[in-house]
Each structure stands twice: as structure tokens, then as C-alpha cells.
C-alpha positions in Angstrom: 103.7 82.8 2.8 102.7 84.5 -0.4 106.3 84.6 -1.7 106.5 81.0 -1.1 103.1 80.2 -3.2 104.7 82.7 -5.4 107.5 80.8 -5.8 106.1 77.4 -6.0 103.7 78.4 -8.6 107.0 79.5 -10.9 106.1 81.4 -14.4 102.3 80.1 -14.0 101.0 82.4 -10.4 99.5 84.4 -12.1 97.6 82.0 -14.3 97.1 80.1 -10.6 96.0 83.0 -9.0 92.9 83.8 -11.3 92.1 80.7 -11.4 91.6 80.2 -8.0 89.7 83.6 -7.6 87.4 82.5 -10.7 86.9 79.2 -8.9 86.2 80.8 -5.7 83.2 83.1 -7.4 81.7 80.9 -9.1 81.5 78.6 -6.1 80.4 81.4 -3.9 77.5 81.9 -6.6 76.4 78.4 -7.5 75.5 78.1 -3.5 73.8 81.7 -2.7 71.9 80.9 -5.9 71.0 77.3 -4.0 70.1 79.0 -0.6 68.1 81.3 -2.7 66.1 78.2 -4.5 66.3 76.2 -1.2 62.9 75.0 -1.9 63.8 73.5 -5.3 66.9 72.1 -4.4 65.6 70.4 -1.8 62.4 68.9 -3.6 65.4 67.7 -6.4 67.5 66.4 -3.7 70.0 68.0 -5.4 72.5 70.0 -2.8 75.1 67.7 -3.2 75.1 66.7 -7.1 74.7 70.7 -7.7 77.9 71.1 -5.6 80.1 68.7 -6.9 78.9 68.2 -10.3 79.0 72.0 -10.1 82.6 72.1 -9.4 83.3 70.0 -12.1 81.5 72.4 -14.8 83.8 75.0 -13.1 87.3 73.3 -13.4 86.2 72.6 -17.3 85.1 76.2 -18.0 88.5 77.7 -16.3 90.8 75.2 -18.1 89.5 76.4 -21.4 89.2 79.8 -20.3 92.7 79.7 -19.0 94.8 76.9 -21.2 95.7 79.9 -24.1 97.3 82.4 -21.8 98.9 79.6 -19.6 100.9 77.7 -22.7 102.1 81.5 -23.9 102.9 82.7 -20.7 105.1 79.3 -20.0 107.0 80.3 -23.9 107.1 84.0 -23.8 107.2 85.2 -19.9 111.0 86.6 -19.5 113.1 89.7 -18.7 113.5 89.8 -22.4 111.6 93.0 -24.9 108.7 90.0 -25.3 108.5 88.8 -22.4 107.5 91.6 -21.0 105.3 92.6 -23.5 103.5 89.9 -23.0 103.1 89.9 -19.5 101.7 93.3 -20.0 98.9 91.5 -22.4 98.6 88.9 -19.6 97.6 91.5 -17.3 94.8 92.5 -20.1 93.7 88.9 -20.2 93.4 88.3 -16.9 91.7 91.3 -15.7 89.0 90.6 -18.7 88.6 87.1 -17.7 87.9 87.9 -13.5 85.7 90.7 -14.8 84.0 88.2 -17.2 83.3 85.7 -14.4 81.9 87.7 -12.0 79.8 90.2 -14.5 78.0 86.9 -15.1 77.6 86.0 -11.9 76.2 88.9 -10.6 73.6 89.2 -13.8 72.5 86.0 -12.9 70.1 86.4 -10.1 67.8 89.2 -12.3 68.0 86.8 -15.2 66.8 84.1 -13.1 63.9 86.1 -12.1 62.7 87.2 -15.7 63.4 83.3 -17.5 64.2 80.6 -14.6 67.3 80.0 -15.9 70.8 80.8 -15.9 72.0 83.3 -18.9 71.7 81.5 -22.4 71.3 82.8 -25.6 68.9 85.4 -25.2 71.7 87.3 -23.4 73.8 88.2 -26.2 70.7 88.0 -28.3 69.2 91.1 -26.7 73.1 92.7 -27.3 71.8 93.2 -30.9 69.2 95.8 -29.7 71.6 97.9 -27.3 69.5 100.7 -27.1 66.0 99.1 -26.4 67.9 96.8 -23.9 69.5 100.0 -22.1 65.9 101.3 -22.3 64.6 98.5 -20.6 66.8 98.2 -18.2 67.0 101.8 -17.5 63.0 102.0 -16.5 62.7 98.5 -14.9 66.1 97.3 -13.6 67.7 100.2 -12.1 69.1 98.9 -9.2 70.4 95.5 -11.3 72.0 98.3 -13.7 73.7 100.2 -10.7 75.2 97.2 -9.0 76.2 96.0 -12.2 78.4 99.2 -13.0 79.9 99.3 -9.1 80.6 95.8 -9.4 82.4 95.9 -12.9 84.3 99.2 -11.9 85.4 97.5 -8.6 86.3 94.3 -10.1 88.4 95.9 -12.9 89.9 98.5 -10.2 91.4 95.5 -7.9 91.6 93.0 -10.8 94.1 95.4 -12.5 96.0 96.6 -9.1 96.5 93.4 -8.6 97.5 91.6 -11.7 100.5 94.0 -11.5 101.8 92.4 -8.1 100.7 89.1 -10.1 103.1 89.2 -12.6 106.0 90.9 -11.3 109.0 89.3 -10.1 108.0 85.8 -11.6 110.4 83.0 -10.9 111.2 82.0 -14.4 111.8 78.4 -15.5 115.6 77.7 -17.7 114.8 77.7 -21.4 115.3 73.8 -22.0 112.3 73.6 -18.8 110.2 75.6 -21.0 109.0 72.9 -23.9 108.4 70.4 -21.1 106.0 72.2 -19.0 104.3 73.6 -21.9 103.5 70.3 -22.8 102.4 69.4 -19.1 99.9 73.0 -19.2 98.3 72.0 -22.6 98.0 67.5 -21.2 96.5 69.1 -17.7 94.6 72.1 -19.9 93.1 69.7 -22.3 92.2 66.8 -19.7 90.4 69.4 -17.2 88.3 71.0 -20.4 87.4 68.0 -21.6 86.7 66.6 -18.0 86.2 62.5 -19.0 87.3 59.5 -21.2 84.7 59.6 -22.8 83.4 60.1 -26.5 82.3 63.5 -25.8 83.7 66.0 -23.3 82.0 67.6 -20.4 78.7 69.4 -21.9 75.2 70.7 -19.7 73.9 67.2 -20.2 76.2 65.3 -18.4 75.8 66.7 -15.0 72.1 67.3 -16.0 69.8 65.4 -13.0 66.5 67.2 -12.8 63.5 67.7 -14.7 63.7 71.1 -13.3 65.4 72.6 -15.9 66.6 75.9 -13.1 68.0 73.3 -11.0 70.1 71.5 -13.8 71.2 75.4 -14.7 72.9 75.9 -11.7 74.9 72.9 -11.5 76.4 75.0 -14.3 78.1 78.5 -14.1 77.0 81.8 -16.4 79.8 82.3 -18.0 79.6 78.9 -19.4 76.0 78.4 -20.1 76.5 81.5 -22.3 79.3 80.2 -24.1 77.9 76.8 -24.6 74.5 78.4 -25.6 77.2 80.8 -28.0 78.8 77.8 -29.7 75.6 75.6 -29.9 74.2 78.3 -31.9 76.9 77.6 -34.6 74.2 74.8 -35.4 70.6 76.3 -35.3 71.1 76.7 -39.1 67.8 78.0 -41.1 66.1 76.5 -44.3 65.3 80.3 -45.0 69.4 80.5 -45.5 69.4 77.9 -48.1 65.9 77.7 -49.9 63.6 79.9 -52.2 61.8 82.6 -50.0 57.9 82.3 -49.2 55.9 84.5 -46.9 55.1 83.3 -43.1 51.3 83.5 -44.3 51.6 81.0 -47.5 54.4 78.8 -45.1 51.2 78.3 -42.6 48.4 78.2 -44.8 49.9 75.1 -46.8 51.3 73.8 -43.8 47.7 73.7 -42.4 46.2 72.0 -46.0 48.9 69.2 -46.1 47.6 68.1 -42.4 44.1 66.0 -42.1 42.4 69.1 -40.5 39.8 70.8 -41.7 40.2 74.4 -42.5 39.4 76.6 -40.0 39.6 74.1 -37.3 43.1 75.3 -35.9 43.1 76.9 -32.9 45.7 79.6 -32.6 48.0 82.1 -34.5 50.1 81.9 -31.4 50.7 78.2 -32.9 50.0 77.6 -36.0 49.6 74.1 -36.3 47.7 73.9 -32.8 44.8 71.5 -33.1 42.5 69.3 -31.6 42.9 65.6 -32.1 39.9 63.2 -31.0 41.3 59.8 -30.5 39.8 56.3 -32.1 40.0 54.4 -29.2 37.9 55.7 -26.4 38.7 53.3 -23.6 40.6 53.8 -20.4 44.0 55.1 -21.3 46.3 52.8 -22.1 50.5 52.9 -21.8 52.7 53.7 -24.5 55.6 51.9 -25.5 58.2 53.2 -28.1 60.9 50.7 -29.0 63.7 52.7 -31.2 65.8 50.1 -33.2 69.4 51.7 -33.5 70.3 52.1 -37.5 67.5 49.4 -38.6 67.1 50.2 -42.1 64.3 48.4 -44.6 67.2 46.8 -46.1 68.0 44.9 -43.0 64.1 43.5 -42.5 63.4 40.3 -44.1 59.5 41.3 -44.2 60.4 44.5 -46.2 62.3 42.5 -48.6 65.8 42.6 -47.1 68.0 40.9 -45.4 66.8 37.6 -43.6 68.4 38.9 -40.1 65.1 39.8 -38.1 62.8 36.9 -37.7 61.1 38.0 -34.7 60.3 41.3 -36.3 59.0 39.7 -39.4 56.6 37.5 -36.8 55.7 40.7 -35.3 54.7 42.5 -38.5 52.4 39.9 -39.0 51.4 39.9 -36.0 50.3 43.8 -35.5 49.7 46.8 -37.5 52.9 46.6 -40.1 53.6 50.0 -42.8 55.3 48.9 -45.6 55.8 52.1 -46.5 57.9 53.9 -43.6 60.3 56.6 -44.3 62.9 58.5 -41.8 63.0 61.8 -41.6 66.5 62.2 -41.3 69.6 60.0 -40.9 70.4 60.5 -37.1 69.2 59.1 -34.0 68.3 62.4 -32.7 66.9 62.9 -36.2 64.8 60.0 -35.4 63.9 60.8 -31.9 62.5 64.5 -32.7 60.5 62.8 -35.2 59.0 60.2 -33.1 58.9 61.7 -29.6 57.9 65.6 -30.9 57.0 65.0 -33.9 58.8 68.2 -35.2 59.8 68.4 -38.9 63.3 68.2 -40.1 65.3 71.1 -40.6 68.6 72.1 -42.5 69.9 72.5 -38.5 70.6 69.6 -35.9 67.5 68.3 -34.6 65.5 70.1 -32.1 67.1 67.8 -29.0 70.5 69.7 -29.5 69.2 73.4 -30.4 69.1 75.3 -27.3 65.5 76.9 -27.7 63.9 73.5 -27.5 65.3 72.6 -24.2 62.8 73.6 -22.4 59.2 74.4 -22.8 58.9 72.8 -26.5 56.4 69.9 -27.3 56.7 66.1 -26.7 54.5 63.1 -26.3 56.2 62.8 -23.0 55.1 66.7 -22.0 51.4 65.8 -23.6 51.2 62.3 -21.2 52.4 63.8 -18.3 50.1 66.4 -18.2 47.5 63.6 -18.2 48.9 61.6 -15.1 51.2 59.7 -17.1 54.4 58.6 -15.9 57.0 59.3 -18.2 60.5 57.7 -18.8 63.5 57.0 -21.2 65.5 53.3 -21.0 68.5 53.3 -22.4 71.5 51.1 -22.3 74.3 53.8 -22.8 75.2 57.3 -21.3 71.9 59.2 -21.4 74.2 62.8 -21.7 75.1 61.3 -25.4 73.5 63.3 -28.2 72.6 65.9 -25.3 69.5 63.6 -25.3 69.3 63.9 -21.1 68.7 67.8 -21.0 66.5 67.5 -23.6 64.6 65.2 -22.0 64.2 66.2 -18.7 63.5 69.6 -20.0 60.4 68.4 -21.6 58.6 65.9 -20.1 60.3 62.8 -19.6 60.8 62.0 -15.8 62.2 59.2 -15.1 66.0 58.5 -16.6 66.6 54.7 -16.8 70.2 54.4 -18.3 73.2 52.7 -18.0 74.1 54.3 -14.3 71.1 52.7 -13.2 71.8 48.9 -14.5 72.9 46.9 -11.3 74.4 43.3 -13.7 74.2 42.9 -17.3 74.8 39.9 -19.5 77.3 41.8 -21.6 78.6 45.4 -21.6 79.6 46.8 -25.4 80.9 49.8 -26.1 78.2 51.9 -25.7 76.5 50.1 -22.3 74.5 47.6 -21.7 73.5 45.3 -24.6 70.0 44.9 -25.9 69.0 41.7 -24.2 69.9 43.5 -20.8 68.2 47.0 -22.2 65.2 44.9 -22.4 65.3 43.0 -19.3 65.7 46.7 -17.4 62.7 48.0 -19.6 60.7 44.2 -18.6 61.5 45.1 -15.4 60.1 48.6 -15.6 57.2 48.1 -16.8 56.3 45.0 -14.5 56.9 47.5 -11.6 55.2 50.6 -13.2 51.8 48.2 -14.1 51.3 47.8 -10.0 50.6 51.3 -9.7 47.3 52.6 -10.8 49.0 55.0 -13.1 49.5 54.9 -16.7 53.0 54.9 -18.4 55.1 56.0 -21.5 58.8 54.6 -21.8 61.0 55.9 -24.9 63.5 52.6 -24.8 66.4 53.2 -27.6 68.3 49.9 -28.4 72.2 50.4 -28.8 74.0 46.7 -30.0 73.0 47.4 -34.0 76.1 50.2 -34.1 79.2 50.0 -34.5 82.2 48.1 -33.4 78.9 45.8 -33.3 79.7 43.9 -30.5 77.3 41.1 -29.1 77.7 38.6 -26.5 78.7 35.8 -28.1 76.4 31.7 -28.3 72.8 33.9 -29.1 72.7 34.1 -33.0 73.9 32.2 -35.5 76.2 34.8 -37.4 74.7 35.5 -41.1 78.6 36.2 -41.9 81.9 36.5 -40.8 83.6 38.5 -39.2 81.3 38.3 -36.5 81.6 41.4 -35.4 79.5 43.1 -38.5 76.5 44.9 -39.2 74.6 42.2 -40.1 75.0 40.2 -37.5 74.4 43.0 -34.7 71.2 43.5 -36.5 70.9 39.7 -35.9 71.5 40.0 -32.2 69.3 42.8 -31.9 66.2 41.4 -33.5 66.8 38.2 -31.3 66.9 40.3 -28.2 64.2 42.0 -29.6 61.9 38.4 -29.6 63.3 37.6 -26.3 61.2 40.2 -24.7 58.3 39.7 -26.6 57.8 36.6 -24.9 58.0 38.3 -21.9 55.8 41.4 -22.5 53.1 38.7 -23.7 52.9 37.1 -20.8 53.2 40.1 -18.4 50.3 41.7 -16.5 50.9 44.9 -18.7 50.5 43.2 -22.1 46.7 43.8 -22.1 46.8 47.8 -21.2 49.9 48.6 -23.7 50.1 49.7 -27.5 54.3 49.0 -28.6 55.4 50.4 -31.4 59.3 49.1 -33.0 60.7 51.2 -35.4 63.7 52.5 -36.2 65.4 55.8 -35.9 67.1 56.1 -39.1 69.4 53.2 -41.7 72.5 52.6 -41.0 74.1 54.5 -43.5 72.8 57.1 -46.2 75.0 57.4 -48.8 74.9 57.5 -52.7 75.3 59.9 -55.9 71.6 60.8 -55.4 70.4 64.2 -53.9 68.3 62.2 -51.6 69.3 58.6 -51.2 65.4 57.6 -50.5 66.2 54.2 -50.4 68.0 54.6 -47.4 65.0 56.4 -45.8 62.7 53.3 -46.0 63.0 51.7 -42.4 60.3 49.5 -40.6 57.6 50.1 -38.1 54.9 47.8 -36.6 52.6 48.6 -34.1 51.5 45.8 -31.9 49.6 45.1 -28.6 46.5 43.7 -26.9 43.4 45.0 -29.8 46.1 45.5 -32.4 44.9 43.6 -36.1 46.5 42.5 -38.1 47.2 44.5 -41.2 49.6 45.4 -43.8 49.4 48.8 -44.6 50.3 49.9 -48.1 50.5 53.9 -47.8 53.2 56.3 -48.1 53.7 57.1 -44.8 56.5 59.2 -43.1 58.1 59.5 -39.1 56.1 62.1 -37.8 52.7 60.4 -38.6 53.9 58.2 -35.9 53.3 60.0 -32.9 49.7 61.3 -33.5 48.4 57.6 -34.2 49.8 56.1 -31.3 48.0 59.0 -28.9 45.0 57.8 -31.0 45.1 54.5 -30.2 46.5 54.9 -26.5 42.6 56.7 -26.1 44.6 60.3 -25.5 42.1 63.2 -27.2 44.8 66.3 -27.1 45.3 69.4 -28.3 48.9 69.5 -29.9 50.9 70.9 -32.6 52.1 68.2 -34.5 51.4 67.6 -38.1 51.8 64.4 -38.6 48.5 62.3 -39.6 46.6 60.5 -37.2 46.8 56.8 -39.6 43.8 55.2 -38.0 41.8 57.6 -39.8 41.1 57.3 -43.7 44.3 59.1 -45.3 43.3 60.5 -48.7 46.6 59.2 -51.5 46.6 63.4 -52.4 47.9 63.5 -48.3 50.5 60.9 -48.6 54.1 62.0 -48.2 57.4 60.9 -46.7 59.3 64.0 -45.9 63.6 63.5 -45.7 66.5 65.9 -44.4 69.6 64.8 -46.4 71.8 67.1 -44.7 71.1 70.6 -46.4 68.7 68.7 -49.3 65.3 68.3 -48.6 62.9 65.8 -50.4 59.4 65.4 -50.7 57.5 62.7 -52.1 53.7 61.9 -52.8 52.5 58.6 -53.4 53.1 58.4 -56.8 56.8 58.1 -55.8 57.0 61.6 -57.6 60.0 63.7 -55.7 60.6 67.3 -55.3 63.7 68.4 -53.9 65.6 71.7 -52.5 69.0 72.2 -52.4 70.6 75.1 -51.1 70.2 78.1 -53.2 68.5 76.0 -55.7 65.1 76.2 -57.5 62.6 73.2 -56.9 64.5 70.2 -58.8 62.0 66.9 -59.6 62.4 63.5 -60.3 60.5 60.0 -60.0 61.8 57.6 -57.5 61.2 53.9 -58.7 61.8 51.5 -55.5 62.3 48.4 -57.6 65.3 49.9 -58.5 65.8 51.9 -55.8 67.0 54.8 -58.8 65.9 58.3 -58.4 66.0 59.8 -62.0 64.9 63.2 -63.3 61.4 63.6 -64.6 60.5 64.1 -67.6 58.8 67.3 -66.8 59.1 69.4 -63.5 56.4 68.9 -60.6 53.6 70.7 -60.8 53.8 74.2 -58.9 51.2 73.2 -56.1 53.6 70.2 -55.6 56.8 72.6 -55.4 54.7 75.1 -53.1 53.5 72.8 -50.8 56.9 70.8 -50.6 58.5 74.4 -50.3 56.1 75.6 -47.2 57.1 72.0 -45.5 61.0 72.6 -45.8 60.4 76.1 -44.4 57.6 75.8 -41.5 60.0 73.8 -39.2 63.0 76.6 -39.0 59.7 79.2 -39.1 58.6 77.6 -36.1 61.7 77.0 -34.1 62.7 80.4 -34.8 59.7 81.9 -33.9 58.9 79.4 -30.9 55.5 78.5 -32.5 55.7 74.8 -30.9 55.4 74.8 -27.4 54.9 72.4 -24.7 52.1 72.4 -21.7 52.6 75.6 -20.4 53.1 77.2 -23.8 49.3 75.3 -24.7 48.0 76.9 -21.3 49.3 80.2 -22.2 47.3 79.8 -25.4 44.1 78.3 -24.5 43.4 81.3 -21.8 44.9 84.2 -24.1 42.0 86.6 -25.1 43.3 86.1 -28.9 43.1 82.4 -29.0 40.6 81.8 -31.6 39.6 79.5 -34.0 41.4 80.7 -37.6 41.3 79.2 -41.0 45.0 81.3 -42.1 46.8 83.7 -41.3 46.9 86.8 -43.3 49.4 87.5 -45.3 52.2 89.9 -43.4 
């Protein structure tokens, strides 16, 4: 029997072979691990999705684990001086890679224990420190250390005895076969790593499910959450690489003075920026509404002086609370999103909803509301895994996933899901169910039609240009769609309890000779809702100053991190700034229009932005230092506190509030 598998497998058995015994332990894990968490699984209803969507992860991780040695082996293996070299190396490969898999299987279950999750980054983090980690292991986790070393001797022992019978007497394809199933290893290689059609392949967010963030971690196996949590590292880039230096204690302190709080009312030096925030409205608690406007530059906005494509949005900036002033933080949606939904400041790195030590246990608005009885949920038209935007989500606060699996008929499918007039009918929907229950709600819905190829179902707008299929005229469609369910919200029984917010997550495009295109930062935001005046408001204000005035005006008095300023209160012109991430340049700017920015490896560089013109030219004399310091502490305090986990979620604000060192401080010294 095994000489006929032998045979049918050809040149690839023993390629076959491990990959079967891989498959086979990480199955064999994944569902000791679920007996072991019965309880959770169960609560998740997640034995069957962990299961198959498990498998999946699997067949991805061994195809790009195996595709290397598979494509050599199916050129080199032979009778021949390298052939048999080669197979010799195989045997190395092989044995490393069963080892591999099952070491990181059987660490999982203590790693579990001590974090909740399967091995990440701190697992080859800790490899830095090898003696304090033997240490530690040695006085706490002898028994994990002992079955460790019998398992790793026993699996190279048998891995190596057997890899021998592996590759001997190989049935070995003609050498005009050879190029041909090469080219079959690398099509079936490729298609099992990559594991969809899709724009991105197979990634933790895809087969993510739960908001228990343990549950989505075993649908995966360890060997790949390790690698994943390996490569995503590649982007957790630092402004300390790339600016001037300043100590932690100078970062903090003019952190803390270019907020609206008073000294010595922040709370921890466990988090820094911790504070309480009284709200203006004092009412019952009212739902929160975020409507993010795909790519909706101030150039696009007929009410901001653009383009005449968004009627409806012009009608509602009369209508509500309009800031003529608005800048982006960055120039991606996820850019957007951690500005609006943590209100986290940009980095030099991808924002915090890709990094993997924000995936769980880091602040949100969605975290904050859920903690007071809030349910909390995310509408979108397209794949929610995009952008790793699922995992982030679920991992902090959002519970409810409304996306394009969940749409039973649309109007018109585009290229990224549903389009906008069927993203807001779901999210009309929603919220007409949500409003029966005495419970109060926050929905994060993110439009989709305004991006590229821009397509629209056709007999809605009349196009501003031709081709139809442009910019413009998705903008177009998407304000219209926009309008349409603004009739509906106003007649719905949960216009009267909601504050909305529409504002976009970044322009379109950013793009220029400038260090900082600031132009391209401007985008629109009006809040509007049952209460709401009128008003245009003239001040420089940025992104993250969202989030903190719509808790205010929801009637939420919290204790949270964020630094943005609460705009319902008096905001003196000394505290105005819009704060922009232009890849690795960062700009801040006052209300003067007067700009510092960093570049990396660059001292402080200023200039005077003049919007009329939309030209940002050097000025005549540099910034003043307080300027450049403050500016400086800003660009470093977000990598300061991701590095240093300084802006945590609920738990991480329990942990605070009853830890015997949680006091009142005005700074921190310095270190």
C-alpha cells in the first residue's frame, strides 16, 4: 500500500508526506484546544467555522511553507551528484519544518494560559532576552520546559528516521516532465497560499468571526499566527526612527498642554493621556452614528468651495453643525478610521487597525459604548476582512459585523460590494430594528461607490462628465445616496434619539511637490441630528477632535485617552491644530496656517500655508521653538504610546482605576 502511494506521489512523497503529517497536527491541535475552550466555543457558536475555516488557514500556511522545497525538489531530485545532494538538504527541510509545526503546537496551550491567545509577537519578542526567558521558564514552567525538550527530541528523532525512507527510492519524472509539473507545483503552491480570488490573500481577518479575540486565534494555527505577527511587524515603523529625539517626560508633558485639560487633572502614568471628560449634554444617552464618506475630499464639496457634486451634503451642512475647517489625519481609510473610531494620532507606521498590538485590548469609541450598554456595530458594503478592519474590530469593541455576507438583494453590486444606496438601506434597516429595543446603539457605516473603477448603477445622477465611470460622478452617486437616506432617518422613530456625523476618511488622492500636500487634507464633516443648530464653525479643527465631541454630545461622561478636543467647549485659537501623516512627513499647523514639519532625519522645517492658493511656501523665519517642541512631542507620543501600550481599552482602564498607583499627576518626571 505504501509503495503504491509512494509511487503515485512520484518525485513529490516526500513533499506529500509532511504535508499531510503537518496537516494532521495542526488539526489534532486546533480541536484539543476547542475541547479545552468548550465553553467559549460554544457561547461563539463557533465549532464548525473554527473547523473548516481552520482548515483552510492550514492548507495556506503548508503551501507556503512547502511551495520552495516542492518546485526544487521537482528540478533537482535525481540519481545525479545534485540530485542527491539535494535530497540530503530536503531531509534538513523537512525535518525542520515537522519540528517547527509541532514545537508550536505544543507551546501553545501555556501561552494560552499566560495571554489568551495563540503565539504572536511577543514570542520571538521575548527570544531577545534568552537568558531572563530561560530564567523564567526554568522557576515557573518546568513541566512546559520538559515536555517541550521530549517532544522536540522525539519529533526530530522520528522526523529524521523517517525522512530517510521518505526520499529514497523516489520514482523520478523524464526530464522534458520536469518544467511542466514545476509549473503545476508553483499554479497549485500559489493558489492554496493565497487561498481566494480575491484582492488580498487569505490573512487572520478573513476567517475572523468572534469578538472573542481566543476564539478567532484558533481558527488559526501557531506557526502561522507567529509568522503573520513576524511579517506584520515589517510595518510597526517608529517616528523615534526618523525624527529628532525628545525624552518620554517632555513627549507627555506637551502632549498633556496641547489637550483642553487642565494640568494636573490626568489620571494616570500608566496612561498618560487618561482623563475624565464631562459631557455637554446631560440627557438620556443617545445613539451614535458615524457615516465615513469613501475618498471625499473638500475639493469634492460644493459647500467647501468645490466641486458642485454633493447637494445633499451642502443641505446638510446647513442644516447641522458644519466645520469648515476639517483636516485628515492621514490619507488612508484605515488612516481615517483610527482617527475617528480611536482617536489615535498618526504615526510614520500603518495605522493602529493593521499593527498587531492594537488588536486587542486598545481603545475605541465602540469599547467605551459597550461598556455602557451600548450595542455596537460596523455596516459596510464590501468584505469586512479588507484592510484587516474585521480583527480589528471585533477585537475592540465592535459586535455586531454588518457586511456584504450579510446583504440578502441589492440594487447594484460594484466591485467592492454592495453600492451605497443598498449600504444605506441595510444601515436604515438596522437602525429601525436596533431603535425597538430599549438599548442604545453605535454603527461605524463606511460608504464604498466614491473609489475606484467608480461604478454606480446607472438612471440616479445626472453625470457632471463623461466618461461616466469617473471620480466625479461616483462622488455624485454617493452624495445622492447619501440624501436618499436622509429622508429616511428623518422620518424614522430613531431620528429623535441619534446624533450622525458624515465625514470623510481621507481625499481621494494626495499628491504634489509639497512636503505636506495640506490641501488634500481638508475634507468635510457635519454633525446633524434631533437638537443639532445650525452653525458654521470657522476653527482649525483636525480628525481626532471628532470623536471626543460626539461622546459629548451623545450625553457619555467617560474617562478615555484620547486627545482630541471636546469642540462643544470653547477652544482657545493657541489650541487649534490639524495634525497630517504624509507618509514619513509629519505636519503641524496652528491657526494662523503657520506649518511645522518633520521629515525623516530632518530638523523642524517651517512654512506658511495660504489656502487661497492652496501653496505651502517657506517662511520667512523658522517657527518659534515652543511651536517646533510641541509639534515634535505630537509626532512622537503616538509611536511612544503604541510601543509602550499606554492606550488601552476597558479592561486596560479597569486595571488602571483600581491600581494602588493610579493617581492624579500633573507630568511625569523626567526619566
Amino acid at each position: 500500500m505504501t509503495r503504491k502511494i509512494k509511487t503515485s506521489f512520484g518525485v513529490l512523497y516526500p513533499i506529500a508526506v509532511t504535508f499531510g503529517i503537518c496537516l494532521l497536527v495542526m488539526t489534532l491541535s486546533r480541536l484539543g484546544l476547542a475541547v479545552w475552550q468548550a465553553d467559549r466555543v460554544a457561547e461563539a457558536d463557533g465549532w464548525s467555522r473554527i473547523l473548516l475555516r481552520g482548515l483552510r488557514i492550514d492548507l495556506s500556511s503548508l503551501c507556503y511553507l512547502l511551495i520552495l522545497p516542492a518546485l526544487l525538489t521537482t528540478l533537482l531530485a535525481g540519481n545525479g551528484v545534485i540530485g542527491r545532494n539535494w535530497l540530503r538538504l530536503l531531509r534538513l527541510i523537512l525535518v525542520a519544518s515537522v519540528w517547527f509545526v509541532v514545537f508550536m503546537e505544543v507551546a501553545t496551550p501555556s501561552f494560552i494560559l499566560e495571554y489568551d491567545v495563540r503565539p504572536n509577537r511577543l514570542f520571538f519578542e521575548y527570544l531577545i532576552y534568552p537568558n531572563e526567558v530561560f530564567g523564567m521558564l526554568w522557576s515557573g514552567y518546568k513541566l512546559e520546559l520538559a515536555i517541550g525538550v521530549v517532544v522536540s527530541s522525539l519529533t526530530l528523532g522520528l522526523a529524521w528516521r523517517w525522512s530517510g525512507d521518505w526520499t529514497q527510492s523516489l520514482t523520478l519524472p523524464r526530464w522534458y516532465w520536469r518544467p511542466l509539473l514545476a509549473l503545476l507545483v508553483v499554479a497549485v503552491g500559489v493558489g492554496g497560499a493565497r487561498s481566494t480570488l480575491g484582492h488580498r490573500p487569505l490573512n487572520p481577518a478573513l476567517v475572523a468571526f468572534s469578538t472573542d479575540p481566543l476564539i478567532n486565534d484558533l481558527t488559526l494555527n501557531s506557526a502561522y499566527s507567529m509568522l503573520f505577527a513576524y511579517k506584520q511587524m515589517e510595518s510597526e515603523d517608529s517616528a523615534f526612527k526618523h525624527y529628532p529625539t525628545m525624552a518620554r517626560a517632555e513627549i507627555i508633558e506637551r502632549m498633556q498642554a496641547s489637550t483642553l485639560i487642565e494640568p494636573g487633572q490626568f489620571l494616570s502614568e500608566a496612561m498618560p493621556s487618561l482623563a475624565r471628560h464631562p459631557a455637554s449634554y446631560q440627557g438620556k444617552p443617545k445613539n451614535l452614528v458615524i457615516l465615513l464618506q469613501e475618498s471625499l475630499g473638500a475639493r469634492y464639496v460644493g459647500a467647501l468651495g468645490g466641486l458642485p457634486l454633493t447637494p445633499n451634503l451642502d443641505a446638510l451642512s446647513r442644516q447641522g453643525w458644519n466645520f469648515n475647517r476639517m483636516y485628515a489625519t492621514g490619507t488612508r481609510s484605515v488612516r481615517g478610521i483610527e482617527a475617528v473610531v480611536t482617536g489615535f494620532s498618526p504615526t510614520p507606521a500603518r495605522s493602529v487597525v493593521k499593527l498587531t498590538k492594537s488588536q486587542k485590548g486598545f481603545f475605541t469609541v465602540a469599547d467605551l459604548l459597550r461598556s455602557r450598554g451600548y450595542h455596537t456595530q460596523f455596516v459596510y458594503g464590501g468584505e469586512s476582512h479588507f484592510d484587516n478592519m474585521k480583527s480589528f474590530f471585533l477585537g475592540n469593541g465592535f459586535e455586531d459585523m454588518q457586511d456584504f455576507p450579510t446583504f440578502d438583494k441589492m440594487n447594484f453590486e460594484g466591485a467592492w460590494g454592495a453600492s451605497d444606496e443598498d449600504l444605506y438601506i441595510k444601515a436604515h434597516q438596522q437602525f429601525t430594528a436596533l431603535s425597538q429595543n430599549d438599548q442604545p446603539f453605535f454603527s461605524l457605516v463606511f460608504t464604498s461607490s466614491n473609489h475606484s473603477p467608480y461604478d454606480y448603477p446607472a438612471g440616479r445622477i445626472e453625470p457632471y462628465n463623461q466618461p461616466a465611470q469617473t471620480r466625479e460622478n461616483a462622488a455624485k452617486y454617493s452624495d445622492w445616496a447619501l440624501g436618499e437616506f436622509f429622508k429616511q432617518a428623518r422620518q424614522s422613530d430613531y431620528w429623535q434619539d441619534t446624533v450622525f456625523v458624515v465625514v470623510a476618511d481621507h481625499d481621494s488622492r494626495a499628491w504634489g511637490d509639497q512636503l505636506v500636500p495640506i490641501d488634500h487634507f481638508r475634507i468635510p464633516a457635519v454633525i446633524v441630528g434631533e437638537g443639532i443648530e445650525p452653525r458654521q464653525d470657522q476653527r482649525l479643527t483636525s480628525q481626532l477632535d471628532l470623536a471626543p465631541t460626539l461622546l459629548s454630545l451623545i450625553g457619555v461622561d467617560a474617562e478615555h485617552p484620547m486627545i482630541g478636543h471636546d469642540l462643544t467647549q470653547p477652544v482657545p485659537r493657541s489650541k487649534q491644530r490639524a495634525i497630517m501623516q504624509f507618509y514619513k512627513n509629519f505636519a503641524w499647523m496652528n491657526a494662523d496656517n503657520d506649518v511645522v514639519i518633520y521629515q525623516p532625519q530632518r530638523q523642524a522645517q517651517s512654512f506658511v500655508y495660504h489656502p487661497d492658493t492652496t501653496e505651502l511656501l517657506p517662511a520667512a523665519a523658522p517657527m518659534p521653538q515652543e511651536m517646533q517642541r510641541t509639534a515634535l512631542a505630537n509626532a512622537l507620543w503616538g509611536s511612544l504610546a503604541y510601543q509602550n501600550s499606554l492606550y488601552g481599552g476597558m479592561v486596560s482602564l479597569a486595571k488602571v482605576r483600581s491600581a494602588p498607583t493610579a493617581a492624579p499627576i500633573a507630568a511625569m518626571s523626567a526619566e
